[in-house]
TORPADREN-523513 format. One record per residue (C-alpha): x, y, z; residue in three letters; residue number from 1. Coordinates in pm, 1 decimal, decimal comma, padded with zeros to 6 digits, always signed. Example, Ala and Ser with C-alpha at 12.3 -4.5 7.8 and 13.67 -1.06 7.14 Angstrom:
2
+----------+----------+----------+---------+-----+
|       c1 |       c2 |       c3 | residuo | num |
+----------+----------+----------+---------+-----+
| +01230,0 | -00450,0 | +00780,0 |     ALA |   1 |
| +01367,0 | -00106,0 | +00714,0 |     SER |   2 |
+----------+----------+----------+---------+-----+
END
This chain:
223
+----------+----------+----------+---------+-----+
|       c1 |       c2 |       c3 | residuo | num |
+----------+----------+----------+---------+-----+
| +00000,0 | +00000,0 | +00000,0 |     UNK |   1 |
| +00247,6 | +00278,9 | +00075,0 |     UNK |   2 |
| +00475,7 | +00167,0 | -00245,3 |     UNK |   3 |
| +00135,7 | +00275,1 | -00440,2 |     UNK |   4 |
| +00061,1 | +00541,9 | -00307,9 |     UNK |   5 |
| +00438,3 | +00660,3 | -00329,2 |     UNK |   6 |
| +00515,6 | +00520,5 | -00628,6 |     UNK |   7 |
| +00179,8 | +00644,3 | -00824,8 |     UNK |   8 |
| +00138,3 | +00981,8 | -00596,4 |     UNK |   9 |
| -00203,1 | +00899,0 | -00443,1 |     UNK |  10 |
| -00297,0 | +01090,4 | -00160,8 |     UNK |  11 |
| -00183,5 | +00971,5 | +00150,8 |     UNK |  12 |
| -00500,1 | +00989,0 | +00301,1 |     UNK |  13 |
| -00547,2 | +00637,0 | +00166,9 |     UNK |  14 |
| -00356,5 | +00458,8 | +00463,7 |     UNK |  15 |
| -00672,1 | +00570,1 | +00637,9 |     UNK |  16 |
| -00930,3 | +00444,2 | +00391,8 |     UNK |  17 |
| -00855,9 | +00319,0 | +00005,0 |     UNK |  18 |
| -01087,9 | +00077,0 | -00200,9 |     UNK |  19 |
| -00821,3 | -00149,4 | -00270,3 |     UNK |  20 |
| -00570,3 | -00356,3 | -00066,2 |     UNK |  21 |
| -00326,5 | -00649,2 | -00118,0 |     UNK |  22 |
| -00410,5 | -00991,7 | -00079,3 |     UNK |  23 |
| -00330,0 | -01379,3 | -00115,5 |     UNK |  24 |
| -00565,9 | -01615,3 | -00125,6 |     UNK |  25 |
| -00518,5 | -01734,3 | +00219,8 |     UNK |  26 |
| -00549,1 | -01359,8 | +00356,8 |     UNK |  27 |
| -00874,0 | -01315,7 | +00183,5 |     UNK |  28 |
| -01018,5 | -01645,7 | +00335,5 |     UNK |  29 |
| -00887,8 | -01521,0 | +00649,7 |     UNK |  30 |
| -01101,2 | -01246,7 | +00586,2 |     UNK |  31 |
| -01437,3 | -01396,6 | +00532,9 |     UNK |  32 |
| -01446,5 | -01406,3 | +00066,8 |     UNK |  33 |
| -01536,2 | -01703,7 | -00084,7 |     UNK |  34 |
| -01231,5 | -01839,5 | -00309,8 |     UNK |  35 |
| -01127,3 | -02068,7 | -00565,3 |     UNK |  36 |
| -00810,4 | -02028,6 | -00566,1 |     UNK |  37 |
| -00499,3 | -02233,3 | -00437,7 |     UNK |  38 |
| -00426,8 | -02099,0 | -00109,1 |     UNK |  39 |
| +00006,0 | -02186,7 | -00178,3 |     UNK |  40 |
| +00270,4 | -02298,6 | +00051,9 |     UNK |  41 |
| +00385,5 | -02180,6 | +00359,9 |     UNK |  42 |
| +00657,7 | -01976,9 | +00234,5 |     UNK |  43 |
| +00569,6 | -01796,1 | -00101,7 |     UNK |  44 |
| +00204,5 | -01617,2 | -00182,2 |     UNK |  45 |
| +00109,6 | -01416,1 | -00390,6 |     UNK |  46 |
| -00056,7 | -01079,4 | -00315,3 |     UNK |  47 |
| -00285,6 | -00891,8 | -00585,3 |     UNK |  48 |
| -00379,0 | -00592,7 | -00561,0 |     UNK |  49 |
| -00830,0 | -00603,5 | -00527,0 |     UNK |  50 |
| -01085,3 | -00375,2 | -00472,0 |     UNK |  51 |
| -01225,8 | -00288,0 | -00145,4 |     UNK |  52 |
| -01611,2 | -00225,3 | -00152,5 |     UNK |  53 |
| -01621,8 | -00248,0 | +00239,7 |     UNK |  54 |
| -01531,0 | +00035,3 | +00410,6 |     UNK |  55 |
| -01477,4 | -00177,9 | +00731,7 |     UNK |  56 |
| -01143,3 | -00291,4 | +00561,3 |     UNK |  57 |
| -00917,1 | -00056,2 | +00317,0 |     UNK |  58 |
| -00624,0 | +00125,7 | +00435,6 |     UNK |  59 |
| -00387,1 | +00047,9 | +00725,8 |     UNK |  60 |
| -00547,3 | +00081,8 | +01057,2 |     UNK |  61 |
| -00793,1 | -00233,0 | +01006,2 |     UNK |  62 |
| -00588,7 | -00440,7 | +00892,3 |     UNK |  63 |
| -00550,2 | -00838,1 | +01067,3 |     UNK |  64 |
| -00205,1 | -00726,8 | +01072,5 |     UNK |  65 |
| -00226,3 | -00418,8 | +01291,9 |     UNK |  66 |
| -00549,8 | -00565,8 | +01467,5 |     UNK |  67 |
| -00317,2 | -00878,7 | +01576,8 |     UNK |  68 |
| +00052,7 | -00659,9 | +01644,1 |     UNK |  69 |
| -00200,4 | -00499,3 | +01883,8 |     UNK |  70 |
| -00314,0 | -00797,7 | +02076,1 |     UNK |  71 |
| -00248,4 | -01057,2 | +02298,2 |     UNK |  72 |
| -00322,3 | -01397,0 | +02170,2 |     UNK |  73 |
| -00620,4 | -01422,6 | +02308,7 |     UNK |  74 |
| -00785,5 | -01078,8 | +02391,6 |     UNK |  75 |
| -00791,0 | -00752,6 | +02230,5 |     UNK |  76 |
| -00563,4 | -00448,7 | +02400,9 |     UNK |  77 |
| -00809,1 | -00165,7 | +02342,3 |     UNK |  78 |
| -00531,5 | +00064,8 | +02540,9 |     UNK |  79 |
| -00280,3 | -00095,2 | +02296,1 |     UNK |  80 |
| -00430,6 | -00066,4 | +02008,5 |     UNK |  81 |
| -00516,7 | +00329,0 | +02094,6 |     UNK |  82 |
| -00150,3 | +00349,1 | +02173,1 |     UNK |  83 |
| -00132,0 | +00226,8 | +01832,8 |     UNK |  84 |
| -00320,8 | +00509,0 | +01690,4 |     UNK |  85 |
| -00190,3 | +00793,4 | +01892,1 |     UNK |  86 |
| +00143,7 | +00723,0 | +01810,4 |     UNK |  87 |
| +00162,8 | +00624,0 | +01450,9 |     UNK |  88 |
| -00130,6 | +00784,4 | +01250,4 |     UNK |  89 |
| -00109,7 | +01139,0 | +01451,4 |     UNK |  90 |
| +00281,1 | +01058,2 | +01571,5 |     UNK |  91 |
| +00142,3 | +01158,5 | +01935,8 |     UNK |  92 |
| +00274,3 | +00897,3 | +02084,6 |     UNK |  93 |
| +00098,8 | +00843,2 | +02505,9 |     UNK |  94 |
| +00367,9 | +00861,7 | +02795,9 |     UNK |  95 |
| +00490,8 | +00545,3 | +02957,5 |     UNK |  96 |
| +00167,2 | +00409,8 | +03211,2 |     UNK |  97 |
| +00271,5 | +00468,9 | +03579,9 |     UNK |  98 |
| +00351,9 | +00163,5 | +03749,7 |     UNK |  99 |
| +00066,4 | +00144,1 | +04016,9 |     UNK | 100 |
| -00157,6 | +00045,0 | +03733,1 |     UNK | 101 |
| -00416,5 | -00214,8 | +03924,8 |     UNK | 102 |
| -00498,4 | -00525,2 | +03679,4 |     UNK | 103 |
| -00773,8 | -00595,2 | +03468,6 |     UNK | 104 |
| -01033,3 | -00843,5 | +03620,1 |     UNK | 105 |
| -00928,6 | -01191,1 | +03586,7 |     UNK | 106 |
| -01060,7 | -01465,6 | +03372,0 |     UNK | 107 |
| -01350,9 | -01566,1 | +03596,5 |     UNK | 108 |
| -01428,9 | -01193,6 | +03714,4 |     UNK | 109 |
| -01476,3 | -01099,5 | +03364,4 |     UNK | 110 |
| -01701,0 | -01383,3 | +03246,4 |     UNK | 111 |
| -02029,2 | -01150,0 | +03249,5 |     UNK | 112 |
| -01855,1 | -00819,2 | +03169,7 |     UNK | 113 |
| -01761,4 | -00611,0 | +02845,6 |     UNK | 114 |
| -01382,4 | -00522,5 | +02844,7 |     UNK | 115 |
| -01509,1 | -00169,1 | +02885,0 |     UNK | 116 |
| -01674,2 | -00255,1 | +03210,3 |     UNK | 117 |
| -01355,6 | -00410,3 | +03305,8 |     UNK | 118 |
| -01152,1 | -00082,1 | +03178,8 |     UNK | 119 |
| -01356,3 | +00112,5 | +03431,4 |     UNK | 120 |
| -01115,2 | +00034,6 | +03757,9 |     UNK | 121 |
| -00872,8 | +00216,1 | +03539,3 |     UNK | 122 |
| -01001,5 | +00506,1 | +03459,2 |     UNK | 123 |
| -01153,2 | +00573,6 | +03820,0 |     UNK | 124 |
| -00766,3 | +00555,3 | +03901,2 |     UNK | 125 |
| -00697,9 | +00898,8 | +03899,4 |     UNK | 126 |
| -00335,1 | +00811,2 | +03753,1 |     UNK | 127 |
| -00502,8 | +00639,0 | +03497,5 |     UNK | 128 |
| -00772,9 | +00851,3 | +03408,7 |     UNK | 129 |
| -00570,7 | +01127,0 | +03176,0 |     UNK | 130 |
| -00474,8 | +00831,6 | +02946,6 |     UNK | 131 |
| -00747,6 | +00654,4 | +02919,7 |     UNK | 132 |
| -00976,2 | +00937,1 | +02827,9 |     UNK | 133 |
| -00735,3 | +01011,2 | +02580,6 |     UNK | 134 |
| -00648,8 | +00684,5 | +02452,5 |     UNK | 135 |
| -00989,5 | +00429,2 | +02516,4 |     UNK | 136 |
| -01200,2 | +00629,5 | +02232,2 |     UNK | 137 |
| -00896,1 | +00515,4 | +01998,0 |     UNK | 138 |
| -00891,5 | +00221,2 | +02092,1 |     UNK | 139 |
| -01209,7 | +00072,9 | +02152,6 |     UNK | 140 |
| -01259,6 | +00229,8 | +01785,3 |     UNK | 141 |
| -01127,4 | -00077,1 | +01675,9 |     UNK | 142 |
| -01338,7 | -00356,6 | +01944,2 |     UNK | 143 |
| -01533,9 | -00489,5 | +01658,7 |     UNK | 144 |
| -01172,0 | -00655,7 | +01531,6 |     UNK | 145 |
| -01096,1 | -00970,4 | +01731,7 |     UNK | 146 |
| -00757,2 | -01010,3 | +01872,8 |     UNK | 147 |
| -00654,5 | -01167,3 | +01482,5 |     UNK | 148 |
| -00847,9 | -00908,2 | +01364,6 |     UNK | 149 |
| -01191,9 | -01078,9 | +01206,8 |     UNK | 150 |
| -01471,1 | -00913,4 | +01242,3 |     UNK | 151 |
| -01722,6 | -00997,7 | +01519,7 |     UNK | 152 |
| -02035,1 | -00838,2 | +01635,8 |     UNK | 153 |
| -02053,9 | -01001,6 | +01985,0 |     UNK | 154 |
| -01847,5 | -01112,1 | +02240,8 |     UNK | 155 |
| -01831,1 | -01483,6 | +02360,7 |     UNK | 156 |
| -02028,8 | -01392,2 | +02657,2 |     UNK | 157 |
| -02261,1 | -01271,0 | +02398,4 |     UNK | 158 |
| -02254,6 | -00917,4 | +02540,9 |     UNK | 159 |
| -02241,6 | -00657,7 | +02185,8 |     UNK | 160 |
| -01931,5 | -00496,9 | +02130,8 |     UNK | 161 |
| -01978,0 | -00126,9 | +02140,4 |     UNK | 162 |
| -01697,6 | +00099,2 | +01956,8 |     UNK | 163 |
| -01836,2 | +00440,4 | +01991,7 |     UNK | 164 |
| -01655,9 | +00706,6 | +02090,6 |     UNK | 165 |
| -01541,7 | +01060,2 | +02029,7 |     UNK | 166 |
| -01185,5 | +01199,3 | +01862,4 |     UNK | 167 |
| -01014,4 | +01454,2 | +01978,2 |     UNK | 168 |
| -01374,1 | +01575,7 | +02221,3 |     UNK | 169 |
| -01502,1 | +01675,4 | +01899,9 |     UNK | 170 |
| -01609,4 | +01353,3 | +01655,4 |     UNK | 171 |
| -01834,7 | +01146,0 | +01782,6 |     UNK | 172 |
| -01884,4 | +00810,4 | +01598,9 |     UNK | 173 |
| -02105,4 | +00501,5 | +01599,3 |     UNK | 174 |
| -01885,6 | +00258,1 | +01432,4 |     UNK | 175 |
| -01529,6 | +00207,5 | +01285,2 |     UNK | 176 |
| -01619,3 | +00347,0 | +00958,0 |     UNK | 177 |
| -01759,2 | +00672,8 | +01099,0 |     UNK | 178 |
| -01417,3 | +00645,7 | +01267,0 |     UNK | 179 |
| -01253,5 | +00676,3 | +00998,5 |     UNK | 180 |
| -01416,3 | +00959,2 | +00894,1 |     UNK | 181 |
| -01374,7 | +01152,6 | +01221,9 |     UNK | 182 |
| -00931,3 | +01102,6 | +01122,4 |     UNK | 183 |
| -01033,9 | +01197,9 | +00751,6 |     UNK | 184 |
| -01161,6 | +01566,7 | +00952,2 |     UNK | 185 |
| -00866,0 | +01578,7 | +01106,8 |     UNK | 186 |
| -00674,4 | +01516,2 | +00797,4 |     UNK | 187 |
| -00434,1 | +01840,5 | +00849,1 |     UNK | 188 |
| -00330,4 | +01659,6 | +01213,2 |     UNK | 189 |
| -00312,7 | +01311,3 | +01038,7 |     UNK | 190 |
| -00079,4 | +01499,2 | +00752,4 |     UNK | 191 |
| +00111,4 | +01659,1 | +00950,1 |     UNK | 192 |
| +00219,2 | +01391,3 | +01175,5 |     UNK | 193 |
| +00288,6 | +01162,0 | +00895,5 |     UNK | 194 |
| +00538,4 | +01437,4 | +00758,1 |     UNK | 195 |
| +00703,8 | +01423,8 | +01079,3 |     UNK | 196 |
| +00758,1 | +01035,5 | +01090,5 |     UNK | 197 |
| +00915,5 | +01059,4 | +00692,7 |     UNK | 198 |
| +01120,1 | +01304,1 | +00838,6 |     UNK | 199 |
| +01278,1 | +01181,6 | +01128,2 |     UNK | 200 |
| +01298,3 | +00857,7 | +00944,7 |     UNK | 201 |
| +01493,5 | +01050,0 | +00629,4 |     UNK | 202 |
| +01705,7 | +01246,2 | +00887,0 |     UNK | 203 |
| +01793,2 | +00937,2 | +01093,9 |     UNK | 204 |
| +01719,3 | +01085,2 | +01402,9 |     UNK | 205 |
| +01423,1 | +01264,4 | +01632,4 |     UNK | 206 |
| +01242,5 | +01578,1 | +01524,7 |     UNK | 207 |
| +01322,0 | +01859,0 | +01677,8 |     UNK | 208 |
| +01130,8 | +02234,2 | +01709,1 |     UNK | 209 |
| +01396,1 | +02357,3 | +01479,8 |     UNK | 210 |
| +01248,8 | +02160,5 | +01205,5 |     UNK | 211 |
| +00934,5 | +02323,2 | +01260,1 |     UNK | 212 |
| +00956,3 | +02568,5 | +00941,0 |     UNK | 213 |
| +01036,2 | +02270,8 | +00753,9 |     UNK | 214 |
| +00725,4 | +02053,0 | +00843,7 |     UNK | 215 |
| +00536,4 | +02384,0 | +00783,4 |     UNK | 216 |
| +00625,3 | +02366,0 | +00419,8 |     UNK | 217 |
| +00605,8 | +01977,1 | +00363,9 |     UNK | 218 |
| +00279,7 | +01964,6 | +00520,2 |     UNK | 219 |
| +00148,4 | +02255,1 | +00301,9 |     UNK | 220 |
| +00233,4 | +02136,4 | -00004,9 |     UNK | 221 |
| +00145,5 | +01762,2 | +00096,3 |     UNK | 222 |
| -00204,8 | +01917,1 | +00145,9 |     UNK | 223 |
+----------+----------+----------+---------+-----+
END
């Protein structure tokens, strides 16, 4: 995805949401389309580029590769996953948590609850609570992605999975795709940010306020 939209000058705005992504035949599978084809070996497969008519998927942020990086192997890490977000798509990156963090609810303990019922202890902690305001709407964006990243409406307790939130105190949204559109409104933060990760990666080393004139221009002329 980001060697097309590099190589072919799209608009960046497409790691957020494009109508076409890569695949093998064993990723789509893994993603719920019927298939024909040979799924390959272990080692080599092929990806083709496809449309994307589902505005659940497209872009980077959905993926089952992000969705699992941001996981444990059996649960989702909504705090993780908003981490995630923070960091890379508005390079905003959350401090360290402070190390009086209480756990989640065990296993049995959480048997009847929704992970944002179990979140709550957290965010009562008032050490916890700056974070979590900041960083649950992110994550919890993205609830509707199991920890390998298929989609799922419920969870095994059959309680429904609820990913509203609101970005930045000012977006309110339903659903992931309404998500995405609250980053597409922020698109000058989103741009911005991204300029400052190409940066620091072309300049080998962190950004500074001194390059501040120079993200001015790259940013303006990105937009």
């Amino acid at each position: 995805l980001f060697e097309t939209v590099l190589i072919e000058n799209r608009s960046i705005l497409e790691f957020i949401d494009s109508n076409y992504a890569y695949r093998s035949a064993r990723l789509r599978k893994w993603y719920g389309a019927k298939t024909e084809e040979k799924l390959g070996g272990p080692v080599t497969m092929q990806f083709k580029r496809q449309p994307v008519t589902d505005r659940r998927q497209g872009g980077v942020i959905t993926t089952a590769a992000v969705m699992t990086m941001t996981s444990s192997p059996t649960e989702t890490k909504p705090i993780t996953r908003g981490a995630w977000i923070a960091g890379v798509i508005f390079n905003s990156p959350p401090e360290p948590p402070p190390t009086n963090v209480p756990p989640l609810k065990s296993e049995d303990e959480k048997k009847d609850l929704t992970i944002r019922e179990r979140f709550a202890v957290h965010r009562d902690n008032t050490s916890c609570a700056g974070c979590h305001a900041r960083l649950d709407p992110l994550g919890f964006a993205l609830e509707n992605f199991d920890p390998v990243g298929r989609w799922r409406n419920d969870y095994e307790n059959g309680h429904q999975v609820d990913s509203s939130g609101v970005l930045f105190r000012k977006h309110k949204f339903n659903n992931v795709v309404e998500f995405k559109d609250a980053i597409l409104a922020e698109k000058d933060r989103f741009t911005r940010g991204f300029a400052e990760h190409l940066l620091s990666f072309a300049l080998g080393r962190e950004i500074t306020a001194a390059d501040a004139p120079a993200l001015d221009r790259i940013a303006a002329q990105a937009k």
